[in-house]
N, C-alpha and C positions, 0 to 999 in steps of 0.2 A: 045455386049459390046466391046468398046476397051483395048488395050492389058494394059493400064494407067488405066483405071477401074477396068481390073481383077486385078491389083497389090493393090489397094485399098481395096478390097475386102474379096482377100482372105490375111490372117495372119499367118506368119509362126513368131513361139514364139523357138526359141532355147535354152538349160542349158545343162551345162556340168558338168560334177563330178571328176575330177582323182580317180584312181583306185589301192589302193596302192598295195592290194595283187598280182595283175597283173601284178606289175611293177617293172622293174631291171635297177635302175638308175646306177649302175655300167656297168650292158651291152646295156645303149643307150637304154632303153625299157620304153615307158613313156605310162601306158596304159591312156582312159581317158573314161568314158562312158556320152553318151548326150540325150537329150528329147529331140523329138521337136512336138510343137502343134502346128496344124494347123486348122483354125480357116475359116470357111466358110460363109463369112460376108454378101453372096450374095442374092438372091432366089430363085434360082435353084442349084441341086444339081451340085456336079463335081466330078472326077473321076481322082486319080494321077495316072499318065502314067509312067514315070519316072523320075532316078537324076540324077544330074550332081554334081559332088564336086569337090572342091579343096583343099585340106591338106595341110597347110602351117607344113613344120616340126622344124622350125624355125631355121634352119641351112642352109638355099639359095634355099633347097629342095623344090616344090613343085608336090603333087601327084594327078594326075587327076582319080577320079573312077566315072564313068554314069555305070546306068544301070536301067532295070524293076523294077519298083515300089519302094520299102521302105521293106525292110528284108521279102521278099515271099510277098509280098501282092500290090496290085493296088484299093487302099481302095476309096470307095465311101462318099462323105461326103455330107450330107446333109442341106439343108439350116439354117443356125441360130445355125448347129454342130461342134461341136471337133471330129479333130481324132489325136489322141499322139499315137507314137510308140519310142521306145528304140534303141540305138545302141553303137556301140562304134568304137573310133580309137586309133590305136598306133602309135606315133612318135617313134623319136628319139633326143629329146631334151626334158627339161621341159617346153620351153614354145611355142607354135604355136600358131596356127589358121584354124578355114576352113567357107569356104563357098559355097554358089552355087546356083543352080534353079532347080525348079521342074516342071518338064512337066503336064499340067490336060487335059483334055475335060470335056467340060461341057455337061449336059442331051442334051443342043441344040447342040450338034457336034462341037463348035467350040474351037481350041484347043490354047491354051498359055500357059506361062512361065511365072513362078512369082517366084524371087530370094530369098534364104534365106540369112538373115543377116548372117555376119561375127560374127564370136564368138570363144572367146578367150578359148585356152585348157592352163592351166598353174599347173603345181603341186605346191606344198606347198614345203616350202621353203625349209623342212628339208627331202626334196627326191632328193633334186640337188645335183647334181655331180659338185664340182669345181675344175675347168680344170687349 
């Protein structure tokens, strides 16, 4: 397959939650926690390698974090399967963003990236801090 096919294919579903016990909007602390599922549209399996992000903190700030797999794991997904797993980011503002790509192979060795949507972190109104 081409690399426009794996992007079709496989489906990355993103949601995020703010986190209010996490969160100390007087000290800049904006937790937020997110889902994401991943969706293996294909018919063979694939295997995530790793990610790449990007933290918008909504203050000019952006923070790049790559690394193996999805919180310990290089999870296998199956053809016609889900795989969801949890995580979470801290800003420093109520409202950002993040995005990025995930590295796979597929059972046949061949390896791509397929981007996750941009998805908005924003807290609820009555946790802002105004400045």
């Amino acid at each position: 397959m081409t690399q426009a096919d794996w992007r079709t294919t496989i489906e990355i579903v993103p949601r995020a939650v703010f986190v209010a016990e996490q969160s100390d909007p007087a000290a800049g602390r904006y937790a937020f926690g997110y889902e994401i599922g991943i969706y293996n549209h294909s018919a063979i399996p694939v295997t995530l390698l790793d990610r790449h992000w990007l933290i918008d903190h909504g203050n000019g700030e952006i923070v790049e974090v790559s690394g193996e797999g999805v919180v310990g794991e290089t999870p296998t997904i199956a053809p016609g399967n889900l795989h969801r797993y949890r995580s979470g980011a801290i800003i420093q503002t109520p409202a950002g963003c993040m995005w990025g790509d995930y590295g796979f192979i597929s059972q046949d060795g061949e390896r791509f990236r397929v981007a996750i949507p941009r998805f908005d972190l924003i807290a609820p109104r009555a946790y802002r801090v105004e400045h």
